[in-house]
C-alpha positions as a printed NumPy array, in Angstrom:
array([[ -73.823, -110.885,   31.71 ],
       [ -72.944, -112.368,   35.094],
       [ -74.316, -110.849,   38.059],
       [ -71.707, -112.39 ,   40.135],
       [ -70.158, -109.704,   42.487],
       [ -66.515, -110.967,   41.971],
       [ -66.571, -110.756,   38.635],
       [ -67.523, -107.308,   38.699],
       [ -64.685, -104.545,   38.263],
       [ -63.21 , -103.516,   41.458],
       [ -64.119,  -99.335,   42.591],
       [ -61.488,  -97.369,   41.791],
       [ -61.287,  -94.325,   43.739],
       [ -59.503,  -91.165,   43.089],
       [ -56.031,  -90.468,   44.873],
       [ -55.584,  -88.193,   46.317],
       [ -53.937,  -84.871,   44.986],
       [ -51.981,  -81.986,   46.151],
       [ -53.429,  -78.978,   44.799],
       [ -52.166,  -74.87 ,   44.853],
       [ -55.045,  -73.602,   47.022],
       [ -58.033,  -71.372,   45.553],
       [ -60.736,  -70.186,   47.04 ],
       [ -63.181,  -72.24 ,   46.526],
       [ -61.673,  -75.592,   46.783],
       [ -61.086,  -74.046,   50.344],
       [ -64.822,  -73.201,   50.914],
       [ -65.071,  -76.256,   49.791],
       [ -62.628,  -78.785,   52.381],
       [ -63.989,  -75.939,   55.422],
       [ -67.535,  -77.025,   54.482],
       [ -66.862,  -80.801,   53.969],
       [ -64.534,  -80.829,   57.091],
       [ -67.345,  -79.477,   59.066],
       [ -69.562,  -82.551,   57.533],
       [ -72.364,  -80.01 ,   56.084],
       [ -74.365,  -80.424,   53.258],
       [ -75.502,  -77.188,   51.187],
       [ -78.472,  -76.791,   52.922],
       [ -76.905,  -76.919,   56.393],
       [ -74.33 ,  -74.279,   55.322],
       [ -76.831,  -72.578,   53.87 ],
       [ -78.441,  -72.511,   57.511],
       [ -75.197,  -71.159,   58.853],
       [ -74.589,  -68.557,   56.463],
       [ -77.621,  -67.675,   54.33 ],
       [ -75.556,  -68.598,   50.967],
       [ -78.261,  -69.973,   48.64 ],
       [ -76.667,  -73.39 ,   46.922],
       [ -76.349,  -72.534,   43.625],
       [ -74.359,  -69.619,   44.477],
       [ -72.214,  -71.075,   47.082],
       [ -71.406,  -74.488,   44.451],
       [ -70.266,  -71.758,   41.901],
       [ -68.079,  -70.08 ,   44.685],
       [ -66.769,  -74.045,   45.64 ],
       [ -66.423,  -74.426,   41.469],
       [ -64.14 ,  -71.158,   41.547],
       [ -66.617,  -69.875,   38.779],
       [ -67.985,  -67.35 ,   40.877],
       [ -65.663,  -65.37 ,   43.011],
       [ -67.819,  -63.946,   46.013],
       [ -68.21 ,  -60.732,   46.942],
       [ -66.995,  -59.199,   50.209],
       [ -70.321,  -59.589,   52.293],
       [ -70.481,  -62.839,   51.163],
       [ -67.279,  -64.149,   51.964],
       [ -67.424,  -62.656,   55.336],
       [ -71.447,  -64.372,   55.793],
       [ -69.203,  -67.644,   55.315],
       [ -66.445,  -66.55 ,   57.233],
       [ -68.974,  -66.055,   60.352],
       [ -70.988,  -69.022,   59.672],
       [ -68.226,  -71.095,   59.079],
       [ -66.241,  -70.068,   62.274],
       [ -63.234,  -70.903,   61.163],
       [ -59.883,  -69.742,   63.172],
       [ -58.031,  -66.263,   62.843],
       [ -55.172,  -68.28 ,   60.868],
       [ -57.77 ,  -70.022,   58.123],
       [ -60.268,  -66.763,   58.255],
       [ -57.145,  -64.859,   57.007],
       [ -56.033,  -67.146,   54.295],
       [ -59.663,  -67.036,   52.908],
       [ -59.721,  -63.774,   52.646],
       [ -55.913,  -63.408,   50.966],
       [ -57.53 ,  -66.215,   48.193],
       [ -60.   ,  -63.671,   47.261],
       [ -57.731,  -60.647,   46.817],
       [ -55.695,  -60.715,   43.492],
       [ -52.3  ,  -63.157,   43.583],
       [ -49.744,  -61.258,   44.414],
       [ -46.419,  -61.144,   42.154],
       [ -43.436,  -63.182,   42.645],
       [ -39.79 ,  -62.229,   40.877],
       [ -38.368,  -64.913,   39.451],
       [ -36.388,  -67.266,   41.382],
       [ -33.23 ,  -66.692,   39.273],
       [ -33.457,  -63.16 ,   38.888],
       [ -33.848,  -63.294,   43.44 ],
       [ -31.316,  -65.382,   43.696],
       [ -28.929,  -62.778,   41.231],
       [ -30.103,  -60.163,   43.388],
       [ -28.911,  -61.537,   46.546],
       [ -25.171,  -62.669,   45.008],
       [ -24.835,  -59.284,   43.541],
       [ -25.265,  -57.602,   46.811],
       [ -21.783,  -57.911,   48.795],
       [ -23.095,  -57.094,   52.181],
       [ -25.62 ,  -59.861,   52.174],
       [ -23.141,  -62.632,   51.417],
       [ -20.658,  -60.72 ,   53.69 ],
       [ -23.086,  -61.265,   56.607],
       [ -23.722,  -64.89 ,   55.448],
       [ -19.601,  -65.271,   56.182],
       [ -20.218,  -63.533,   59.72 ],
       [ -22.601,  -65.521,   60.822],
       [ -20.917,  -68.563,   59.189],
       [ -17.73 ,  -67.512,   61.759],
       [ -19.714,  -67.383,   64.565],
       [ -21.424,  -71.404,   64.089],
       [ -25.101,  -69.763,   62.845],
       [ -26.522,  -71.482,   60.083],
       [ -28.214,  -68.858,   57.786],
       [ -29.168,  -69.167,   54.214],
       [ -31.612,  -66.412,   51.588],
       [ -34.617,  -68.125,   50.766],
       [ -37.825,  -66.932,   48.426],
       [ -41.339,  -66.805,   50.176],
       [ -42.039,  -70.36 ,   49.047],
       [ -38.409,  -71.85 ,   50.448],
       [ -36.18 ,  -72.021,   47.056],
       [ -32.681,  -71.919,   47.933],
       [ -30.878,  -68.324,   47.097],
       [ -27.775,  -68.57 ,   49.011],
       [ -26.312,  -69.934,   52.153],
       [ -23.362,  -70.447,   54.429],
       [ -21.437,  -73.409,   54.676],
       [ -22.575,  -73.88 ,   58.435],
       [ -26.182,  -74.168,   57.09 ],
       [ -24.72 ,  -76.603,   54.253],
       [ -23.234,  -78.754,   56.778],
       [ -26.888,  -79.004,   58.691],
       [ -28.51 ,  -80.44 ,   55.664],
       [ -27.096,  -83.528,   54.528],
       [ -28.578,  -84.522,   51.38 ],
       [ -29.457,  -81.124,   50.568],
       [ -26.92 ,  -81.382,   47.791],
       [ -28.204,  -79.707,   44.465],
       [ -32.015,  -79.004,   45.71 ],
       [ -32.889,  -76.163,   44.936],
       [ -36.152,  -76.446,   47.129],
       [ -36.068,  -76.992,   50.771],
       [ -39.021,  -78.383,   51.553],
       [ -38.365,  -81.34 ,   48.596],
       [ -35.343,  -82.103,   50.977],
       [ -37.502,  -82.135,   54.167],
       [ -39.443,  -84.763,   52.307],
       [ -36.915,  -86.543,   51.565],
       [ -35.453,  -89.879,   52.804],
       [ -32.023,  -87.464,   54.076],
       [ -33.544,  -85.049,   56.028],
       [ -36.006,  -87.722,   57.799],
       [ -33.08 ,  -88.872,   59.039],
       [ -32.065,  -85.837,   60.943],
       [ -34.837,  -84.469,   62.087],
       [ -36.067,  -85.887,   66.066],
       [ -39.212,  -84.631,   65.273],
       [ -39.982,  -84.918,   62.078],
       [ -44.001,  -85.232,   61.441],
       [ -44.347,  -81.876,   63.3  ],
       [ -41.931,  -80.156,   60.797],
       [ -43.765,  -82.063,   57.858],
       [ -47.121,  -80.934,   59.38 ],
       [ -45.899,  -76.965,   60.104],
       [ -44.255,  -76.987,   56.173],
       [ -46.966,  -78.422,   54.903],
       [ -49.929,  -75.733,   56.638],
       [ -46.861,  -72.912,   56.106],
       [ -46.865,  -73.619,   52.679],
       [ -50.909,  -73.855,   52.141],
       [ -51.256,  -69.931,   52.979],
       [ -47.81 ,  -69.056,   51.127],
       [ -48.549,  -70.664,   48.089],
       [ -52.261,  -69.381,   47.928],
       [ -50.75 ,  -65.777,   48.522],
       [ -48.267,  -66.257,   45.144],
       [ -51.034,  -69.191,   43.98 ],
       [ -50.604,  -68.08 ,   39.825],
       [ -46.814,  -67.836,   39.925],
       [ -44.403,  -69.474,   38.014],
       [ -42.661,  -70.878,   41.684],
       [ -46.299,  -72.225,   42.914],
       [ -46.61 ,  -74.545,   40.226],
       [ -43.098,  -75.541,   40.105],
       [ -43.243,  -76.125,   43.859],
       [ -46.673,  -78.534,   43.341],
       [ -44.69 ,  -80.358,   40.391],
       [ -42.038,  -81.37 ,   43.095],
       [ -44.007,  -81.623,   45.793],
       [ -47.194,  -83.684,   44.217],
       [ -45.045,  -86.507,   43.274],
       [ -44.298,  -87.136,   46.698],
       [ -46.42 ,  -89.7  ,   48.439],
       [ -45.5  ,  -88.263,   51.949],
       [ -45.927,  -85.075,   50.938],
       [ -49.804,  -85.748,   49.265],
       [ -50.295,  -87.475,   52.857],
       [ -49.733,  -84.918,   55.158],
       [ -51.214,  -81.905,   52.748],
       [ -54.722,  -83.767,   52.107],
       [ -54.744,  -84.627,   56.042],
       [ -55.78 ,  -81.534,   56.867],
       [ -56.904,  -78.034,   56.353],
       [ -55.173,  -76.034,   58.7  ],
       [ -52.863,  -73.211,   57.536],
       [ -49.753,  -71.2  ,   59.572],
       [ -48.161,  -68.251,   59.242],
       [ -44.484,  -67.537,   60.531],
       [ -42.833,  -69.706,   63.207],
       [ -43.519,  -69.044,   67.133],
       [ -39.714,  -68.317,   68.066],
       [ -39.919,  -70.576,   71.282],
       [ -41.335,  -73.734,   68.793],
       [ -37.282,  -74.708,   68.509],
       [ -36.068,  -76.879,   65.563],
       [ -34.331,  -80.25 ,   66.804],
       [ -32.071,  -81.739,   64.608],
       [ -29.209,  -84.739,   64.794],
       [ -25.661,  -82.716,   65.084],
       [ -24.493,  -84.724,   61.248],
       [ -20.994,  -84.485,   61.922],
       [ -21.134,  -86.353,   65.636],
       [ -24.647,  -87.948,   65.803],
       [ -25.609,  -85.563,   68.812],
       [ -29.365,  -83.909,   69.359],
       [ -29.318,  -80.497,   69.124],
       [ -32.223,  -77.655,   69.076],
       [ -31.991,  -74.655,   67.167],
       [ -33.9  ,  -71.322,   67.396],
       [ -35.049,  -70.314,   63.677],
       [ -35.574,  -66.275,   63.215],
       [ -36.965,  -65.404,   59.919],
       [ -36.55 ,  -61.967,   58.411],
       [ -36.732,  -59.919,   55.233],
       [ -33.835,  -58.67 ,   53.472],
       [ -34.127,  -54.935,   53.843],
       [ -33.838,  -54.172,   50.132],
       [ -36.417,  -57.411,   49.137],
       [ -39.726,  -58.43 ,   50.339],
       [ -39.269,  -61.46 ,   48.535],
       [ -35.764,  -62.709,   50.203],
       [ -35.923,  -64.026,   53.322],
       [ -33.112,  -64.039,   55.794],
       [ -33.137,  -67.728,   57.738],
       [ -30.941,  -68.099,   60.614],
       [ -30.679,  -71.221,   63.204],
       [ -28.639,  -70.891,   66.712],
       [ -27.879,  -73.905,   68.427],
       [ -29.328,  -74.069,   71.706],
       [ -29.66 ,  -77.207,   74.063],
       [ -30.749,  -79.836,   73.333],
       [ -34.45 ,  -79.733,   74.475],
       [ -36.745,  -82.115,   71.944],
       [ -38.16 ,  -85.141,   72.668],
       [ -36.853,  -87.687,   75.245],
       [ -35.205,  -90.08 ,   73.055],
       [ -35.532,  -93.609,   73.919],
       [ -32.443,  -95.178,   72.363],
       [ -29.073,  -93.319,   71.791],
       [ -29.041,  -91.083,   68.694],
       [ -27.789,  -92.587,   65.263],
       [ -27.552,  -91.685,   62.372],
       [ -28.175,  -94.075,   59.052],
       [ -26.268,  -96.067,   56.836],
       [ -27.711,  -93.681,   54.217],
       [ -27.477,  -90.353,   56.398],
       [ -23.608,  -91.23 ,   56.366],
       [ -23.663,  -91.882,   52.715],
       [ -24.494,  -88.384,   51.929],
       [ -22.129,  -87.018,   54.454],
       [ -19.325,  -88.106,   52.572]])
């Protein structure tokens, strides 16, 4: 056999994946991120190796003390100490999407408002915790070009449509993406999580920004303004985003978006919009 190094088989190495979040494949990027072996974690937290690879294997879900030993030693922030501790409590349960999504059509003050705010230029739309569409007004419909038949928003943000709205659009990809880490590890063994990864792990842009880092997010600070091309003139705009809950649902969100100013990023050539972007307008 040749010992030749080109005729040798090239290294293939694994792509890589999108994954619902657990528990331990979280220990697991924390400890790696932090570039410690077993025995150096085990220096930080006291968490013999076997134990803590079983924890990292999801074949041994920690106890209490334990977690919080890692928590400490770990020293992770607020936002990533409180998703660790949500992947060790039980999933919680998410209704179907369909059966939401009845609820919300069936319930005439809900779409009433929708019209309201639709009168007064607000975009607002009833999403589920993980972002599938329920219902929304045709102000918000206008906003989205693209959106079309998606049923899940952030598969539109990811798409080639919405990049071409959005003046900022890696910081939206990279607050969806950390968002969608701690939601999805909440509601991690519904039917909607895996449905969402299905979408979502297919996307090259999408496996890009969720493997690039670790860090998690919960809500939306209400002065971190949403800035957006205006699709029916080509004019930036910025939008204030409130998120609420329907009073009669945990599980249905109430989105609305208030055009403000535009305030973004200085923008070095005048605004256009694509060839495509019109395409979908139409």
């Amino acid at each position: 056999m040749s010992q030749n190094p080109a005729h040798r088989a090239p290294i293939r190495r694994p792509q890589p994946q999108a994954k619902i979040p657990t528990l331990g494949r979280t220990c697991r990027l924390l400890r790696r991120e932090r570039k410690l072996t077993f025995a150096k974690a085990y220096a930080l937290h006291g968490v013999s190796r076997s134990y803590l690879s079983d924890v990292e294997k999801d074949t041994r879900p920690p106890s209490l003390d334990i977690l919080e030993r890692m928590i400490e030693g770990y020293d992770p922030d607020p936002l990533m100490a409180r998703h660790l501790r949500e992947l060790r409590a039980p999933a919680e349960d998410l209704p179907p999407t369909d059966y939401l999504r009845q609820c919300v059509r069936e319930n005439t003050a809900a779409i009433d408002h929708l019209r309201d705010l639709d009168d007064r230029g607000v975009l607002a739309a009833y999403l589920d915790p993980l972002w599938n569409m329920l219902a929304c007004n045709s102000t918000f419909r206008t906003a989205t070009p693209g959106l079309g038949d998606t049923v899940l928003l952030p598969a539109w943000l990811f798409s080639p449509s919405a990049r071409d709205f959005f003046l900022d659009w890696s910081s939206e990809a990279t607050h969806t993406v950390a968002s969608h880490k701690a939601i999805l590890g909440r509601y991690r063994d519904s039917e909607q999580a895996r449905h969402f990864m299905q979408i979502l792990g297919q996307n090259p842009e999408f496996v890009r920004y969720w493997t690039a880092s670790i860090r998690v997010a919960y809500g939306r600070n209400a002065s971190d303004l949403l800035h957006l091309l205006d699709p029916t003139t080509g004019e930036p705009a910025s939008y204030s985003l409130s998120i609420s809950n329907l009073t009669q649902s945990e599980h249905v969100l109430l989105v609305t978006a208030i055009r403000k100013p535009y305030s973004g990023p200085a923008l070095r050539h005048p605004p256009t919009i694509s060839r495509h972007a019109r395409a979908t307008r139409r």
